[in-house]
C-alpha positions as CSV (number, residue, x, y, z in Angstrom):
1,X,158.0,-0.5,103.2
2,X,158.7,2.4,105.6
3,X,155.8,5.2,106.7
4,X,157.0,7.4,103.9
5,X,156.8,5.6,100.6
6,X,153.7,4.4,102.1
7,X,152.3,7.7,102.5
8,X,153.9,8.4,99.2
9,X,152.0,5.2,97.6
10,X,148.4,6.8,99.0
11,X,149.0,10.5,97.6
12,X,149.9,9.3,94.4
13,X,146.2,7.1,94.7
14,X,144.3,10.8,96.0
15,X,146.0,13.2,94.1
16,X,147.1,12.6,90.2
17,X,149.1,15.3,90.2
18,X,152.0,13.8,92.4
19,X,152.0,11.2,89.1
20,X,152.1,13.8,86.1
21,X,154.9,15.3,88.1
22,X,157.1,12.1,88.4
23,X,155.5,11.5,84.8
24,X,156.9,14.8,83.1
25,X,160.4,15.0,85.6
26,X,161.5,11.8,86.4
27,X,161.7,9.9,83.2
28,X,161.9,10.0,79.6
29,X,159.1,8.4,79.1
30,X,156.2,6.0,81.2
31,X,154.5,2.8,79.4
32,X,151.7,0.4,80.5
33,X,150.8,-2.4,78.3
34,X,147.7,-5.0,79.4
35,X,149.4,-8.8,78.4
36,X,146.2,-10.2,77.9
37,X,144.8,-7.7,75.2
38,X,147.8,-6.1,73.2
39,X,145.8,-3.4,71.6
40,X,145.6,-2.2,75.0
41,X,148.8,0.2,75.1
42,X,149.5,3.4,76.9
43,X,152.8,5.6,76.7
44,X,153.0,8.9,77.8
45,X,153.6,12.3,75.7
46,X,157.3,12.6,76.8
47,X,158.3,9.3,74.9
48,X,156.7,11.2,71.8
49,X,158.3,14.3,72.1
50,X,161.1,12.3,72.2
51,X,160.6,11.4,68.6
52,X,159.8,15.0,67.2
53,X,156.2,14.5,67.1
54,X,153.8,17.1,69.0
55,X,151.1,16.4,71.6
56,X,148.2,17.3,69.1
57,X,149.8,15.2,65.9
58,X,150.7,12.0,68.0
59,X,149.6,8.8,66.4
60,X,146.5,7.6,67.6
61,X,147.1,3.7,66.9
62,X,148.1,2.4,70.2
63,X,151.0,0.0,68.9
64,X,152.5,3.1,66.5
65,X,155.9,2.8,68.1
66,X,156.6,-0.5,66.5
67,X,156.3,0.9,62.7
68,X,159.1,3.1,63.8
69,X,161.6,0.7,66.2
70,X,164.4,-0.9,64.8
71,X,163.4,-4.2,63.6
72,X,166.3,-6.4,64.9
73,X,165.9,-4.6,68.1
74,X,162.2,-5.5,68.0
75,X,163.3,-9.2,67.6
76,X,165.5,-8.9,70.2
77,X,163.3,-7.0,73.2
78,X,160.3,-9.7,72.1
79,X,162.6,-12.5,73.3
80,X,163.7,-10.4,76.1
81,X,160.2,-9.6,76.8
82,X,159.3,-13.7,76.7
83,X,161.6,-14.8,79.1
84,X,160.8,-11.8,81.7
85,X,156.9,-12.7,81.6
86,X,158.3,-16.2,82.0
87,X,160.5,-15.8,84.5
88,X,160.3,-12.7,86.5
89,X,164.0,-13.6,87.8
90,X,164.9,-12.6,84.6
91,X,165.0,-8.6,84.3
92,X,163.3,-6.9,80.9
93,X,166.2,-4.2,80.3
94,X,166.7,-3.3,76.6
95,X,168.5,-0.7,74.5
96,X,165.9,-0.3,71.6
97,X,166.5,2.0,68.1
98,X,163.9,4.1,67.1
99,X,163.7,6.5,63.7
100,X,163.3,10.0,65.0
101,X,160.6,11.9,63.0
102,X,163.3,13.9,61.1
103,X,165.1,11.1,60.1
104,X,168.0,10.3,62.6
105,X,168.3,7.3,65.0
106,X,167.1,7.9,68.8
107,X,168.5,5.7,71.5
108,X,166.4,4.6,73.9
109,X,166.8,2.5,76.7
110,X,163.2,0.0,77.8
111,X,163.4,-1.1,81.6
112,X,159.9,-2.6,82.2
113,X,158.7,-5.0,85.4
114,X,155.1,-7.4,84.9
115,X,152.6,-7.1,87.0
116,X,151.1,-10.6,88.1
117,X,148.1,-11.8,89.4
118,X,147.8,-14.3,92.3
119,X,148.3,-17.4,90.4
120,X,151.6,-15.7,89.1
121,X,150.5,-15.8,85.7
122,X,152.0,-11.9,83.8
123,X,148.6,-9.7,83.3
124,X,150.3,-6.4,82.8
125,X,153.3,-4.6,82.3
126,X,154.8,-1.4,83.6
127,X,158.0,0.5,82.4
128,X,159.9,3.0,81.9
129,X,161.9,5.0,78.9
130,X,165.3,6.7,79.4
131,X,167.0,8.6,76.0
132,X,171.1,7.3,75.6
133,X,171.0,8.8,72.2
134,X,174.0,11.4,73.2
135,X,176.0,8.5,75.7
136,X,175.5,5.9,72.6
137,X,177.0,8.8,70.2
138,X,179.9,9.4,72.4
139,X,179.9,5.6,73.2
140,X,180.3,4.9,69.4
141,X,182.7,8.0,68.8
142,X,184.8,6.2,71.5
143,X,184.7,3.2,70.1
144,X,186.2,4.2,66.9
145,X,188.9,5.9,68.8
146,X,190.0,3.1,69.8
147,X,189.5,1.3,66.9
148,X,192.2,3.5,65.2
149,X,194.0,3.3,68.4
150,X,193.7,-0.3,68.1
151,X,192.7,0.0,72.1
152,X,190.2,-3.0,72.7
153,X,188.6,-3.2,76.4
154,X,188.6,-6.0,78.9
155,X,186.6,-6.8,82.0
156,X,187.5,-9.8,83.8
157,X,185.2,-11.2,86.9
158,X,186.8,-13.4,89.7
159,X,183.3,-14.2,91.0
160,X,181.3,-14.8,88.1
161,X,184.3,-17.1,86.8
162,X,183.8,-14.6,83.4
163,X,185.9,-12.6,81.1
164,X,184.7,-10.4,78.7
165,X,186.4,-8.9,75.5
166,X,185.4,-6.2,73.1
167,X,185.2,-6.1,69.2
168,X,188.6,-4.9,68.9
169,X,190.3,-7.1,71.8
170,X,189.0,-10.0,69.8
171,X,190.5,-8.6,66.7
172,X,194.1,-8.1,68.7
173,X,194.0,-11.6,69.4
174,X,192.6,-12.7,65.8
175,X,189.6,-14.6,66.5
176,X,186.4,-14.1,65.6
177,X,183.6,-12.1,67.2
178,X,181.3,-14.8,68.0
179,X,184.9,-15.8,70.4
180,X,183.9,-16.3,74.2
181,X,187.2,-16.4,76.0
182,X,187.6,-17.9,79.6
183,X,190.4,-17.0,82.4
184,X,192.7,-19.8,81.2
185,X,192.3,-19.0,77.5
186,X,193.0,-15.9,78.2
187,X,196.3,-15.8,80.2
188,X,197.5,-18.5,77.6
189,X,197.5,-16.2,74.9
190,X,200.6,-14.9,76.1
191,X,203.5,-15.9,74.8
192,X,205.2,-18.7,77.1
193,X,208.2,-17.4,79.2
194,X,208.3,-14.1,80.5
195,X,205.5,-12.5,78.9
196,X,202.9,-15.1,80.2
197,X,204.6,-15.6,83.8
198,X,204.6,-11.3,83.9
199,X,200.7,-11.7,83.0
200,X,200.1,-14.3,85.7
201,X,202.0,-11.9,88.6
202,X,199.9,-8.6,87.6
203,X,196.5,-10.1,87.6
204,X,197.6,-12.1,90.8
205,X,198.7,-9.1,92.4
206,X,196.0,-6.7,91.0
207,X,193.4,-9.3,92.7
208,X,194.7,-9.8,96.3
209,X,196.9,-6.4,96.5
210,X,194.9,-3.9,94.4
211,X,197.8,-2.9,92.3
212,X,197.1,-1.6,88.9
213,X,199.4,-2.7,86.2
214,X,200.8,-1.1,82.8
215,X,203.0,-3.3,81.0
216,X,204.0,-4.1,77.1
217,X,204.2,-8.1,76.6
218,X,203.9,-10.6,74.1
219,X,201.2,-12.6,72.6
220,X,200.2,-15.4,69.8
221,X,197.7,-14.7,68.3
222,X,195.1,-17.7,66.9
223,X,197.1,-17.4,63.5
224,X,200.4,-18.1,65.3
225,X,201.7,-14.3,64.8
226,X,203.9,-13.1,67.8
227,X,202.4,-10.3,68.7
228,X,203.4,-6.8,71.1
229,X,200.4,-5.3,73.6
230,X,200.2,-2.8,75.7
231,X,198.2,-4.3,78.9
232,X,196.4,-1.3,81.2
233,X,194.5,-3.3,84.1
234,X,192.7,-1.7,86.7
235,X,191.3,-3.6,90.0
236,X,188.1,-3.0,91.6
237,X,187.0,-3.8,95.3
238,X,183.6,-5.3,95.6
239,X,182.4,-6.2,99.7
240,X,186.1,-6.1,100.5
241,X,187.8,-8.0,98.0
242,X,189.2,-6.7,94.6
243,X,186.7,-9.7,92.4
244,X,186.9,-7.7,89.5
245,X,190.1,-6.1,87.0
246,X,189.1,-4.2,84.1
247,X,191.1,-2.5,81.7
248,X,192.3,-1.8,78.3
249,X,194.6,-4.0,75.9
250,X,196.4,-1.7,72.5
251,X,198.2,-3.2,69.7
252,X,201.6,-1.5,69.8
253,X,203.0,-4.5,67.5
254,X,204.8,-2.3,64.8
255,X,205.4,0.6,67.2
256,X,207.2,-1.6,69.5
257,X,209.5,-3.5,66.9
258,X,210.2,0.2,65.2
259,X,211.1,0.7,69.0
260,X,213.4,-2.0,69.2
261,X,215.4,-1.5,66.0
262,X,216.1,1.8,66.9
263,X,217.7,0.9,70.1
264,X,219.2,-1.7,67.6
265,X,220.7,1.2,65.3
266,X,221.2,3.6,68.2
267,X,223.5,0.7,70.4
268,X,225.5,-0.5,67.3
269,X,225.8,3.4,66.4
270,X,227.1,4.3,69.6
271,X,229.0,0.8,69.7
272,X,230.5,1.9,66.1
273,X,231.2,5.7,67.2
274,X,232.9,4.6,70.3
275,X,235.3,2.4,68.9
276,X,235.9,3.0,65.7
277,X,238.9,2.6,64.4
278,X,238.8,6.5,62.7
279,X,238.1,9.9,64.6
280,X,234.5,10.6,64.6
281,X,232.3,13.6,66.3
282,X,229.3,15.3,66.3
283,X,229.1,18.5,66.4
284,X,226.9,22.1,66.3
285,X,226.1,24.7,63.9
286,X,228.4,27.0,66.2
287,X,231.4,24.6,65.8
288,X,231.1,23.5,69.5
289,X,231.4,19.8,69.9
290,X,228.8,17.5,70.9
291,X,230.1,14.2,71.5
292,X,233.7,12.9,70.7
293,X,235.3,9.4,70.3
294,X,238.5,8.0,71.7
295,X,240.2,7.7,68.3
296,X,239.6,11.6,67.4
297,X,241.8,12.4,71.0
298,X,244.7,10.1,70.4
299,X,245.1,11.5,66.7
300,X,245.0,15.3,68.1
301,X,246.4,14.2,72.1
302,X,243.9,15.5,73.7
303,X,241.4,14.5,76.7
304,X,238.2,14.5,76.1
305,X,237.5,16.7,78.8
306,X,240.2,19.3,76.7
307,X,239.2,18.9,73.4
308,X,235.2,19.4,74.8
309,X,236.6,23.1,75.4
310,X,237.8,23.8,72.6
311,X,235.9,24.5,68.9
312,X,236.9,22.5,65.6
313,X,238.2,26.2,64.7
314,X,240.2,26.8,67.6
315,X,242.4,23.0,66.2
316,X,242.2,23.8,62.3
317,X,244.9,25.2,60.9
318,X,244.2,29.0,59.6
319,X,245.1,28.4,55.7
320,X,241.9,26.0,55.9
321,X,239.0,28.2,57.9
322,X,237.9,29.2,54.7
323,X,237.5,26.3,52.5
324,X,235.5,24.6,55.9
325,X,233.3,27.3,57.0
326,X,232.4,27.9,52.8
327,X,231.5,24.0,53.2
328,X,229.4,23.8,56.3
329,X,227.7,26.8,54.6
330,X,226.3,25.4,51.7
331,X,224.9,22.0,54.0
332,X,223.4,24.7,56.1
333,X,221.6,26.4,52.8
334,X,221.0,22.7,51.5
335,X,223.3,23.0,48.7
336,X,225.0,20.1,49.8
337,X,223.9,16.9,52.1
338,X,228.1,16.2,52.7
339,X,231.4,17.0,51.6
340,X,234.8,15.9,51.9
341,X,238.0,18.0,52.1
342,X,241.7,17.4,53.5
343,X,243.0,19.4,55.9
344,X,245.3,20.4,58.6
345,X,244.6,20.5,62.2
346,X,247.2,21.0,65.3
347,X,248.2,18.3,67.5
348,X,248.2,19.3,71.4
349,X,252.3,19.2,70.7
350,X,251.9,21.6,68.3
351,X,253.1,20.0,65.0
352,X,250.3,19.7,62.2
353,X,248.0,16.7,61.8
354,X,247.3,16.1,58.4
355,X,243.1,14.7,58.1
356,X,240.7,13.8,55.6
357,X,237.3,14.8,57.0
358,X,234.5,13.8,55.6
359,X,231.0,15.7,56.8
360,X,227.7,14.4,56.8
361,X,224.2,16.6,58.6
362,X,221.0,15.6,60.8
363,X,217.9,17.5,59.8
364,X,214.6,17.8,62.0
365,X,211.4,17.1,60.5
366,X,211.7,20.9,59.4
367,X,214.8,20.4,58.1
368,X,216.3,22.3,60.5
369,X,220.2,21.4,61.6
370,X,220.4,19.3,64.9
371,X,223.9,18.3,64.0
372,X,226.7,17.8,61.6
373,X,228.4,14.1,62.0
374,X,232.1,14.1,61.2
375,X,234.9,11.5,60.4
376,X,238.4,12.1,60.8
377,X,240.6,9.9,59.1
378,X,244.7,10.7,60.2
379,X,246.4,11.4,56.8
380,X,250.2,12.4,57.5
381,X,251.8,9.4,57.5
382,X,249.9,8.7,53.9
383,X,250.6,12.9,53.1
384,X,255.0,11.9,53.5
385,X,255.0,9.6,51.6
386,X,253.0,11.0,49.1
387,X,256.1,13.5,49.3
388,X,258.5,10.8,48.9
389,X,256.7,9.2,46.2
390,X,256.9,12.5,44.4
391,X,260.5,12.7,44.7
392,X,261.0,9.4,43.7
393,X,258.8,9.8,40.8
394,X,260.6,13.2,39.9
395,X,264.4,11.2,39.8
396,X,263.0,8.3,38.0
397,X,261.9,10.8,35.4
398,X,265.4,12.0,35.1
399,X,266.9,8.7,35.3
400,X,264.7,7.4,32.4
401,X,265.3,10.7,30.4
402,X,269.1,10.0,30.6
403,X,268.9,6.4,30.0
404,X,266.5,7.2,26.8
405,X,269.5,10.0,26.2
406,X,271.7,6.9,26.4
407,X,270.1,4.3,24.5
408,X,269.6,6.7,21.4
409,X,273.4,7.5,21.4
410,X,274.7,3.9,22.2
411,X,272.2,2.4,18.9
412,X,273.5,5.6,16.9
413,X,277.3,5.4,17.4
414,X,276.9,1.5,17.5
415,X,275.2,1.7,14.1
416,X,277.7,4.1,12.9
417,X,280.6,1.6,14.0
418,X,279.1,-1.3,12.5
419,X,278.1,0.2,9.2
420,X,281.8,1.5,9.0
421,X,283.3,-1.8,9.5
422,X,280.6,-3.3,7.4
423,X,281.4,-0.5,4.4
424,X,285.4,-1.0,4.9
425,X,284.8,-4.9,4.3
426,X,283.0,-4.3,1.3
427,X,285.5,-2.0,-0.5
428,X,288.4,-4.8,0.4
429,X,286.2,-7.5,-0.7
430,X,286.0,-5.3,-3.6
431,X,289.7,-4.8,-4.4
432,X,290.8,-7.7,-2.7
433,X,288.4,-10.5,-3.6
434,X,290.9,-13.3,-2.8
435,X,291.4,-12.3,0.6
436,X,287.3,-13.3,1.0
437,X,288.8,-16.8,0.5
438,X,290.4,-17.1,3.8
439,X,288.5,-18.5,6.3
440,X,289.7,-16.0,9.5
441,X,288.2,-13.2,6.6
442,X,284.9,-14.9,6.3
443,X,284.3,-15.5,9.9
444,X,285.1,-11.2,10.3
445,X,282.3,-10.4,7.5
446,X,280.1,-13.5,9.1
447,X,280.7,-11.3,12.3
448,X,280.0,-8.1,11.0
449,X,276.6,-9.1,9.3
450,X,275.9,-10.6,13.3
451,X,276.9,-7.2,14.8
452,X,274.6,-5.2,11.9
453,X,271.4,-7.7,12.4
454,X,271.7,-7.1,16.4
455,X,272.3,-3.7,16.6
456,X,269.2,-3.5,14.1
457,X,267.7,-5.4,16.7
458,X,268.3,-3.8,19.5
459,X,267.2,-0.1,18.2
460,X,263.7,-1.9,17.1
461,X,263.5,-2.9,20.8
462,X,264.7,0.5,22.0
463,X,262.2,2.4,19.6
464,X,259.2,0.1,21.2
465,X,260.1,0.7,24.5
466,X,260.4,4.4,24.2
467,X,256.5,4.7,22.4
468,X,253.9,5.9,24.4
469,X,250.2,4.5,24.4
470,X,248.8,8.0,24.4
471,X,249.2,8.0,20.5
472,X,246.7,4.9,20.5
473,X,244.1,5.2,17.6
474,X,241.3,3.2,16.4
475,X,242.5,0.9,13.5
476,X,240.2,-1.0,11.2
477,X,241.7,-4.8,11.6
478,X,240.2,-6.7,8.5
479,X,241.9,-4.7,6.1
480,X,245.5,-5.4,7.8
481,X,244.7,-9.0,8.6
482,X,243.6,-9.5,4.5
483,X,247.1,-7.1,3.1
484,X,249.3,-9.3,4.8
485,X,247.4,-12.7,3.7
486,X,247.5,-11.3,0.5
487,X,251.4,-10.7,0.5
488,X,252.0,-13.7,2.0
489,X,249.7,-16.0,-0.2
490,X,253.0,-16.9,-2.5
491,X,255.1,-18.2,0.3
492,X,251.9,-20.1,2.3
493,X,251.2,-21.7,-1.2
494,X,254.4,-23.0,-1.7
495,X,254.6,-24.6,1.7
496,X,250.9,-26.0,1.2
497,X,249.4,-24.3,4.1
498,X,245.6,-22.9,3.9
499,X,245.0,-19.9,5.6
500,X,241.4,-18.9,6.7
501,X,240.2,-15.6,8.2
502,X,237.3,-15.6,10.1
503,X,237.2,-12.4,12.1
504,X,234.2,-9.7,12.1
505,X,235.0,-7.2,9.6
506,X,234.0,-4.3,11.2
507,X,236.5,-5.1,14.2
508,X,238.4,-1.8,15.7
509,X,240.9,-2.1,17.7
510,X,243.5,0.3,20.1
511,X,247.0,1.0,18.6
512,X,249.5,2.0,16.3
513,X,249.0,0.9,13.0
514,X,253.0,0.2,12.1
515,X,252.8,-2.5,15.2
516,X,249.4,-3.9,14.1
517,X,250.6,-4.4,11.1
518,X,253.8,-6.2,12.4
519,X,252.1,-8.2,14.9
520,X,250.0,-9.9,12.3
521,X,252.7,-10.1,9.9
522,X,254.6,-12.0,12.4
523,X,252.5,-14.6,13.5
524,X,251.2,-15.4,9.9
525,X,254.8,-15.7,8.9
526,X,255.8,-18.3,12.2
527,X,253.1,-20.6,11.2
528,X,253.9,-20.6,7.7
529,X,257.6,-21.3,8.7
530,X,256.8,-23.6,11.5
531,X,254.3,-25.8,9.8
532,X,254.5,-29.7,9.3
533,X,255.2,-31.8,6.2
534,X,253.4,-34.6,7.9
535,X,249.8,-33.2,7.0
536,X,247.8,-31.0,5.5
537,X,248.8,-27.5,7.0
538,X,246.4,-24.7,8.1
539,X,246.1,-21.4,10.1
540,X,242.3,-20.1,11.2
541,X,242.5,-16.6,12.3
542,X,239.2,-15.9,14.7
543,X,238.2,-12.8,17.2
544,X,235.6,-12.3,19.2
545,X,235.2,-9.5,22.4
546,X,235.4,-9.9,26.1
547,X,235.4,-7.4,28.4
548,X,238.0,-4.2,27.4
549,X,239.8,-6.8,24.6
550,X,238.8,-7.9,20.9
551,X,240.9,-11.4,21.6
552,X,242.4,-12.3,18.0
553,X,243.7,-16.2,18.2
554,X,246.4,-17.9,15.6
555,X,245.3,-21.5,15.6
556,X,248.1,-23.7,13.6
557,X,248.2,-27.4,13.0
558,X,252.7,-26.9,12.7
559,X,254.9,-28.6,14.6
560,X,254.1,-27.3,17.8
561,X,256.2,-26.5,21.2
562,X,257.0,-28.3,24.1
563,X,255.4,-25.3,26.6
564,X,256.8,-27.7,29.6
565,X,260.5,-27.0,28.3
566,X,259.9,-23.5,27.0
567,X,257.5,-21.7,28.2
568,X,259.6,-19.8,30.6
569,X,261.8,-18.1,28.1
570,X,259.3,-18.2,24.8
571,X,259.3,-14.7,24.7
572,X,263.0,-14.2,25.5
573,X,264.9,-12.4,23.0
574,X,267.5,-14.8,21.1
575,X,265.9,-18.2,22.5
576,X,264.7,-20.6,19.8
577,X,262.8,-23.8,20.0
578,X,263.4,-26.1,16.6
579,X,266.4,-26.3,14.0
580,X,264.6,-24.3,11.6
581,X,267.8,-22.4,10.0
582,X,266.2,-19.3,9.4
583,X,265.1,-19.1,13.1
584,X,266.5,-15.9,15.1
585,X,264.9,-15.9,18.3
586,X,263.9,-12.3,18.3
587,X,260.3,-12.5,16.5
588,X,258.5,-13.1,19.5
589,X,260.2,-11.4,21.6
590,X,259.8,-7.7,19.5
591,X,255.7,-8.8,19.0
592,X,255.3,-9.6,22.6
593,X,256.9,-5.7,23.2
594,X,255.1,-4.1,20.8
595,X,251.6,-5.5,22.2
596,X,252.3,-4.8,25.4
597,X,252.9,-1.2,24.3
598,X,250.0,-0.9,23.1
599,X,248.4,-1.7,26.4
600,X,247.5,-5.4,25.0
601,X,248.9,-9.0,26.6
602,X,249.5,-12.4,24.9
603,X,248.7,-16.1,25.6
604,X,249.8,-19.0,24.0
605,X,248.9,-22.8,23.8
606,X,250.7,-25.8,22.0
607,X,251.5,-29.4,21.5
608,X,254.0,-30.3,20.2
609,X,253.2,-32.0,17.0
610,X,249.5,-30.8,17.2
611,X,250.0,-27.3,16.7
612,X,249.9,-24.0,18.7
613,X,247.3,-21.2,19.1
614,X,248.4,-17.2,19.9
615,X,246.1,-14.9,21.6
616,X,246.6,-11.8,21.0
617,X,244.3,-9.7,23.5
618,X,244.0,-5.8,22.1
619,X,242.2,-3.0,23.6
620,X,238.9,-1.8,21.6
621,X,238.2,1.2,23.3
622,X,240.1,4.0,26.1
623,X,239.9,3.5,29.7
């Protein structure tokens, strides 16, 4: 003790005074409790004016302070207390709650010392009161800061061999609060590889060089979950070595990996602007380009560097300013998010570029235009022959309208011909019956009746060929299907074959009636004809729907055809498969026509000797 704090220690024994001075200026508040007799308690009147309570209406009960102390902080500054009077090695230094006279929470913080007596044993007990109430407020308002921020703290000591983590570092690293971590723990909580040998070099370096660190690495958490942190650490020198690092760990887990697929987006964006296989720019509201790909120079043969000075204006042809600027217009007034237009721009060489742009915008967070994002797709090649196409498509048209010209004179005159030939036979047959007798004269009318059933022929295929399937109406089918049943019951009785229908009745279907019609007719009447004396002879008629068709299937138990000899030219006009007499070869071949007219298709399956079964696929409904 030097001469002054002893002459300091006998003024404040002569003159009381010096004390209420250091009493009322020092401190927040002075206490002096006797150990041996509790009751025995003094506190001054600062540590009451603390509270809100005034000199004259100060509780007079000595041990007052505890009805208004924060009982778990009570529990906590008695053990504190015990193991200071115990040992006096151990300091008595407690941050104690007490209920302010209003209402509201004071912090105060308890530093006290015991006073011994010569055996050592703890008589008395001196301390001291200092208020915290605004430095625990901010403390707390801080804490929730980083709580949001998902900031925890850290404080790592090389010489007490201790690391120390806060609330929301624990919850970073998902263990519990009750978790003590240790230097190894710690460091292994990084995730093996980089992140962990990164770790190891900072605190290394921040421990024998000083160096601070900020870095963003990976951990795993106790739950396994990979995990991105923002490490802050900060070393501190202590007698000439840096024995301590402090610092501050942040959650930036989904910031990070919303980090990472942007670059994602942004490289394969550049990576699919650079070389895609279409023009592509970006450009201002002005017209004035921003950025422009490879693909867009070679289609206009241009640099880079000389298509950068120009505007999109200054390549577009005039006839199409208009209908552009009109366009970017309305995306400007957010009328429109994009459009699409063709038009012409001019080649370096001068000669025009036909394009089909389409335009697409970037908005701000205010909706405000940052840019417009174009793609240029080179068109002229596609625009010629669009241009031939058309001319082709023009002379066909003229071809077909002479070749219908042709094939209505050619059946006309031929059916004139024939009917005159056929006429002039009949008037000699009439006057000359016993020519008829001659067998060169019979073969001539045989011949005539041939020429008169092909022509016939041939104008029925003419006529289908020249319909249209714009005339296609909705036609009831039940009704057809049961008239021709009906009107061919006579025939299908006398060649013992059952026939069953067993289609919806409300069934529509696409066409023109006079075909329907036919197109049942026909295959009613080739299962009648083609059916077997060996057995009991049927036809089932079913539908059902699928897709665009109502599918209507001929099922048949006849005499079947061998589709590996046939099927090729089953539909050809004139071919016939059996020795049925009255077999022409030109039924199939006119239905097949007339359904396919109609915009319908046909499928067959047989056996031969098991029976065969037509599809016949019509459309239901207008594409």
């Amino acid at each position: 003790m030097n001469y002054l704090q002893k002459e300091l220690y006998r003024s404040l024994k002569t003159d009381p005074k010096i004390f209420e001075f250091i009493e009322k200026n020092s401190l927040d508040g002075i206490w002096y409790s006797d150990l041996e007799n509790h009751e025995n308690e003094w506190m001054n009147n600062r540590f009451w004016e603390i509270l809100g309570y005034s000199p004259e209406k100060m509780p007079h009960k000595s041990s007052a302070w505890r009805d208004i102390i924060n009982q778990d902080d009570l529990k906590a500054a008695i053990i504190n207390f015990n193991q200071h009077v115990k040992d006096p090695n151990t300091p008595y230094d407690q941050v104690l709650r007490y209920t302010h006279k209003k209402g509201r929470t004071v912090w105060i913080r308890s530093k006290g010392m015991a006073i011994r007596n010569n055996e050592g044993k703890a008589i008395r007990m001196v301390g001291s009161h200092l208020e915290i109430t605004a430095l625990k407020e901010n403390e707390e308002f801080l804490n929730r800061c980083n709580q949001e921020a998902n900031i925890g703290f850290w404080d790592m000591s090389v010489e007490n061999k201790t690391i120390k983590w806060s609330n929301t570092t624990k919850n970073i690293h998902g263990v519990s609060l009750d978790y003590e971590p240790n230097l190894e723990t710690s460091i292994n909580f990084y995730k093996e590889g980089s992140s962990r040998t990164k770790i190891t070099e900072l605190v290394f370096r921040a421990l024998n060089f000083g160096e601070p660190f900020n870095k963003e690495l990976q951990i795993v958490t106790l739950q396994g979950e990979y995990k991105w942190v923002k490490v802050i650490g900060i070393p501190e020198k202590i007698k000439n070595n840096y024995n301590r690092v402090y610092g501050t760990i942040q959650d930036i887990d989904d910031l990070k990996k919303y980090q990472i697929k942007l670059e994602q987006s942004e490289q394969a964006f550049r990576g699919n602007f650079e070389n895609a296989a279409i023009g592509m720019a970006l450009f201002d509201k002005q017209g004035k380009w921003i950025k422009i790909n490879q693909t867009l120079c070679d289609i206009l043969g241009y640099t880079k560097e000389e298509l950068n000075a120009l505007s999109f204006q200054d390549i577009t042809h005039p006839d199409d300013l208009n209908i552009d600027a009109t366009l970017i217009e309305d995306i400007i007034n957010e009328t429109k998010d994009h459009y699409k237009v063709d038009k012409r721009y001019f080649h370096k060489k001068g000669h025009i570029v036909n394009i089909h742009l389409a335009v697409s915008v970037v908005r701000d967070t205010d909706s405000e235009v940052l840019y417009f994002i174009s793609q240029i797709i080179d068109i002229t090649l596609l625009k010629e022959q669009e241009t031939a196409l058309k001319r082709i498509i023009s002379i066909t048209q003229d071809q077909n309208d002479r070749l219908k010209n042709f094939a209505h004179i050619v059946s006309h005159n031929l059916r004139s011909h024939s009917g005159g030939i056929s006429a002039l036979l009949q008037i000699l047959k009439d006057d000359e019956p016993e020519l008829f007798e001659n067998e060169m004269i019979q073969l001539l009318e045989t011949s005539s009746t041939n020429l008169e059933e092909t022509i016939s022929h041939l104008s029925e295929v003419v006529k289908i060929n020249l319909s249209s399937n714009d005339n296609l109406t909705l036609i009831p089918l039940s009704n057809i299907i049961k008239k021709q049943i009906s009107s061919l019951s006579p025939i299908a009785e006398k060649n013992n074959i059952k026939i069953t229908d067993n289609t919806e009745k409300n069934i529509k279907v696409l066409g023109i009636p006079a075909y329907v019609e036919s197109i049942i007719l026909n295959f009613i009447t080739n299962a009648i004809k083609y059916s077997s004396n060996e057995r009991d002879s049927f036809l089932s008629i079913n539908s059902e729907k699928k897709g665009p068709y109502v599918i209507i299937s001929f099922t048949d138990n006849g005499i079947g055809i061998d589709l590996d000899l046939h099927k090729k030219k089953l539909f050809g006009m004139y071919k016939t498969f059996h020795d049925n007499e009255d077999a022409r070869g030109i039924g199939l071949f006119i239905t097949k026509n007339q359904i396919e007219t109609i915009g319908g298709k046909i499928e067959v399956t047989s056996k031969l000797n098991k029976g065969t079964t037509f599809k016949v696929f019509f459309k239901h409904e207008k594409n």
